[in-house]
N, C-alpha and C positions, 0 to 999 in steps of 0.2 A: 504494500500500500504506500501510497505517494505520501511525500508532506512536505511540506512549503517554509519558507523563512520569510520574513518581512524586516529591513534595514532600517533604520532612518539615525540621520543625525543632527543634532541642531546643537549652533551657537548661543548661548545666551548672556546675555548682558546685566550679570551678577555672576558675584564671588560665588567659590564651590559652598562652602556655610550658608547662604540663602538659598540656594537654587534646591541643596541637598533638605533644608527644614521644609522647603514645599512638596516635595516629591514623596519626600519619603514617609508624610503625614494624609493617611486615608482618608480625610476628612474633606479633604483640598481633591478629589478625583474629579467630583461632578464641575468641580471650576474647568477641567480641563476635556468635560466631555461632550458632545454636541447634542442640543436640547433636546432635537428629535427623538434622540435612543433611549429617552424617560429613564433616566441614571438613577437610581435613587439605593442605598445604602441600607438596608436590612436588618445587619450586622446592630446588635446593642451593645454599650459599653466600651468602645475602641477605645483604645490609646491614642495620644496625639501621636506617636509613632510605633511603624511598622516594627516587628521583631519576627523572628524563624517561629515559625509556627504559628504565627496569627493565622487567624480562617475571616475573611471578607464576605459578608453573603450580599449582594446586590438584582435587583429585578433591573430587565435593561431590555428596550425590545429594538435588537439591531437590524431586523426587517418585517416590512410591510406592518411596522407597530405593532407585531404579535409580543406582549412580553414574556420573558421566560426567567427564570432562575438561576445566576450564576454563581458559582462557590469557587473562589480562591483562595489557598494557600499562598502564604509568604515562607520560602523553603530557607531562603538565604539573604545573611545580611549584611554587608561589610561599611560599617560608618563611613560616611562622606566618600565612596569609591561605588558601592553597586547594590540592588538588592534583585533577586528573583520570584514570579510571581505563576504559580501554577494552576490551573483552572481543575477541581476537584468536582465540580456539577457544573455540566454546562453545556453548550452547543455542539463546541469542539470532540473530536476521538482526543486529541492531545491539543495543550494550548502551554506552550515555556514561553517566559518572557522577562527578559534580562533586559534592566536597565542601572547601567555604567554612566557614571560622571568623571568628569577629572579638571583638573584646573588646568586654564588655557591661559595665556596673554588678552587679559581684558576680559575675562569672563570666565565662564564655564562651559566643557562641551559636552553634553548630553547623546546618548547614542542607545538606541534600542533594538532588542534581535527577538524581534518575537518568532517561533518556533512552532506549525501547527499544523494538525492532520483535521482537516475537516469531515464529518462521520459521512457514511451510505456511500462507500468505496468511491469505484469511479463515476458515480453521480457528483457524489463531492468533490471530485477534480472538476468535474464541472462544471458546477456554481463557483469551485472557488475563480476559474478564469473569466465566468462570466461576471461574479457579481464580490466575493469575497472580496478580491485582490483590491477593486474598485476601492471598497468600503474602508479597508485598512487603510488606503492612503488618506481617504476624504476624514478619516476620525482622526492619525498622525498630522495631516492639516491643521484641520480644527485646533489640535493640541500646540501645534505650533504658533499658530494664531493667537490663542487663549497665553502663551508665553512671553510671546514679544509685548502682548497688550501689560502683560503685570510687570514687568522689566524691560522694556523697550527695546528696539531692535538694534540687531549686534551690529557693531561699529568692524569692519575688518580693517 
């Protein structure tokens, strides 16, 4: 069975210590997530930050507005350098997704490797080329939008 990787890298215009307390604080997702997908947080009693083993539950409806149920896992955590986030109930057969910071000259660089086998075999290949692929860049957009809006955009 197939699976798919998604890249994305953004500059942003804040130190590694700002960029890392937004990220890596659950509370701050739906800031970063596009309104349409009805983001909304489930989860009672979070912490202001992630730690290995927190479980995220969120309802989200990433098409045609149907909502579903998503459950992640936070597996790994490395302060101010990375954390990974693994999808426990949800859409996906498999969903990894590692997000790495690091300090740049003038800001910080954010860099994301999501990791994902979309279910109903080669069906699922193809949604993901019709519609998947689509969708990850338009919500990594969004997110990158949502970024430059809270720290303005990167100066090179």
């Amino acid at each position: 069975m197939a699976y798919y990787q998604f890249i994305q890298t953004q500059k942003v215009n804040a130190s590694l210590e700002d960029v890392w307390g937004f990220i890596s604080s659950p509370k701050n997702l739906k800031e970063i997530t596009p309104d349409y997908m009805g983001f909304d947080i489930t989860s009672e009693g979070l912490t202001e930050k992630m730690y290995p083993g927190m479980i995220i539950g969120y309802r989200v409806s990433p098409l045609l507005g149907i909502k579903t149920t998503w459950v992640t896992e936070i597996t790994q955590v490395r302060d101010l350098s990375y954390f990974v986030d693994e999808q426990r109930i949800g859409p996906y057969s498999i969903w990894h997704h590692q997000h790495f910071i690091e300090p740049i000259e003038g800001g910080a660089l954010m860099r994301d490797i999501v990791t994902y086998r979309p279910p109903f075999g080669f069906l699922g290949a193809i949604m993901n080329r019709l519609v998947i692929q689509k969708k990850l860049k338009e919500i990594f957009s969004y997110r990158t939008e949502a970024i430059e809006k809270r720290y303005g955009k990167f100066k090179d």
